[in-house]
N, C-alpha and C positions, 0 to 999 in steps of 0.2 A: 827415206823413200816412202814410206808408208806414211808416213806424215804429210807429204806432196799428194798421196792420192786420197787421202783423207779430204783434205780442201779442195781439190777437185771437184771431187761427189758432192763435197757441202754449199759450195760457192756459186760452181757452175747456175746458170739457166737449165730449165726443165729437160729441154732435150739434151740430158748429160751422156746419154749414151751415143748422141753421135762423135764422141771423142773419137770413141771406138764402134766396128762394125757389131751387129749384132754375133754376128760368127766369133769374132775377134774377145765381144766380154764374155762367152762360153769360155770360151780357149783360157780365159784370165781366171774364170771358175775352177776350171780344172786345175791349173796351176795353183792357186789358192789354196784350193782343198790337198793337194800334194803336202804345201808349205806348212798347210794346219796338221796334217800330220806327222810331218817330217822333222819339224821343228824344233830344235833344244832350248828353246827360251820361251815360256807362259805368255809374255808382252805378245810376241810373234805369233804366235798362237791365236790367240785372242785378238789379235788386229787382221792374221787374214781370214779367222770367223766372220770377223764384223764385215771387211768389205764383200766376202761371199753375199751375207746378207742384204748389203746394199745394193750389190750389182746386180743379184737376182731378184729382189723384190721390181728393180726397178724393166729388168727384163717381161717379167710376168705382164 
């Protein structure tokens, strides 16, 4: 799954965040950072850092 929204983010055209609503990639932040804390696997960890990262740079 994380692999799918990887390419996503990477692939898409510029306006990547209309996939999702702006309301919508918050909601996906919040989630994220849950997962980044919650998480028993490093891999997992470190993959929903990185998309935090992407989806919030791309929000700003």
């Amino acid at each position: 799954m994380l692999d799918l929204l990887d390419a996503l983010l990477d692939t898409a055209p510029e306006p990547r965040l209309r996939l999702v609503s702006g309301d919508e990639a918050r909601a996906l932040m919040v989630l994220l950072g849950v997962l980044e804390e919650e998480a028993s696997s490093e891999d997992v960890r470190r993959a929903a850092t990185d998309m935090r990262f992407r989806i919030g740079s791309r929000l700003a």
